[in-house]
N, C-alpha and C positions, 0 to 999 in steps of 0.2 A: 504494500500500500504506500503511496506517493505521500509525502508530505509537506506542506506547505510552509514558504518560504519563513514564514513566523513558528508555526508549529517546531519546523528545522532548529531556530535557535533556540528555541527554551529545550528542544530534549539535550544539544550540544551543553548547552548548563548544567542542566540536570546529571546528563554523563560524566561532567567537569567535576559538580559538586557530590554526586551520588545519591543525595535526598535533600529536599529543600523545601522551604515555606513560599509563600507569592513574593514574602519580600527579602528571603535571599536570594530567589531568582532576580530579585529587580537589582539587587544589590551588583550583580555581575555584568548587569550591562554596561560598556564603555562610555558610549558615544551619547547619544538621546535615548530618554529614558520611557520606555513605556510608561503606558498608566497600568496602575495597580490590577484595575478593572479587564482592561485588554490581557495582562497576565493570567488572571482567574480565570476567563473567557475560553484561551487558549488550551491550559490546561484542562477545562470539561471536556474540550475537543478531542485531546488526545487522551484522554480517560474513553471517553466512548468509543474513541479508535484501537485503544486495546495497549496503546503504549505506555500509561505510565498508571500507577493506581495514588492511592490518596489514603493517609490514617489520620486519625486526629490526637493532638497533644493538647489538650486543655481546647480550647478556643481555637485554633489556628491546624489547617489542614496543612501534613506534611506530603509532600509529593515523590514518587521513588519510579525510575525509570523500569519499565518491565520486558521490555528488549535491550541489551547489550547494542552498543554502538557498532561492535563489531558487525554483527548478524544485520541489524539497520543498511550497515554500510556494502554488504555483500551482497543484498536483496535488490538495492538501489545498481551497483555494480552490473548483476548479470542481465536486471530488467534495461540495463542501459544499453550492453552489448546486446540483446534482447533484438530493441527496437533498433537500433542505428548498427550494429555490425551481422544482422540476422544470425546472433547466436554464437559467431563465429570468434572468437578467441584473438588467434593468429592476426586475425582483419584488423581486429581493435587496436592488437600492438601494432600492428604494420602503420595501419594510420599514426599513430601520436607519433612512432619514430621516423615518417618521414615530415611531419607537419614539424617535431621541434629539431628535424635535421639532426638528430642523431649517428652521433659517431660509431663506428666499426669497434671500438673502444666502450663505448658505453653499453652497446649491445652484449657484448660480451659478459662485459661486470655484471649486467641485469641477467641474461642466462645464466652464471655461475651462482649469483645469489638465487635465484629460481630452484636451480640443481637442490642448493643444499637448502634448501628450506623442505624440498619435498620430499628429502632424504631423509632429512628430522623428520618428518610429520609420520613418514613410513616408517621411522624406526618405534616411534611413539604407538603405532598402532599394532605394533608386533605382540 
């Protein structure tokens, strides 16, 4: 499920802080600062969308993310290769490394990190 561009930053908070009230969320903002209310808002939304749940401490509802950024970030990943590289893996990298002109050098470092990452993952799973 797709989330929106607002939705987006309060769960990256959330992930940040790991559990939080509306006004530690608001507390993380840099730049221009929501309203309190647009926070609350936001947060029902992604309570009924299934991402984060809500307990209460006295008076004030605590907010706790219920998908991991990682898993967020894979779902978002492959529906992405999904629609724009139909599925295809290889197309996706091919595309970025010839859009950021990628070096014969760099390809290589990124395939050796590759190697051993799913070298770990396979020995992990033994």
């Amino acid at each position: 499920m797709q989330l929106t561009k607002a939705e987006e930053q309060i769960m990256h908070i959330l992930w940040d802080i790991e559990k939080g009230s509306v006004q530690d969320i608001l507390k993380e903002f840099k730049d221009s600062k929501p309203a309190r209310t647009t926070i609350a808002t936001v947060l029902g939304i992604l309570e009924n969308k299934g991402f984060v749940a809500h307990s209460n401490e006295g008076r004030v509802n605590i907010y706790t993310p219920l998908m991991a950024k990682d898993e967020y970030s894979k779902k978002q990943l492959f529906g992405f290769m999904k629609n724009y590289f139909d599925g295809s893996f290889s197309s996706m990298v091919s595309f970025f490394a010839k859009e950021s002109n990628m070096s014969i050098e760099e390809m290589d470092k990124i395939m050796e990190e590759t190697r051993k990452a799913l070298e770990k993952e396979n020995d992990l799973n033994k």
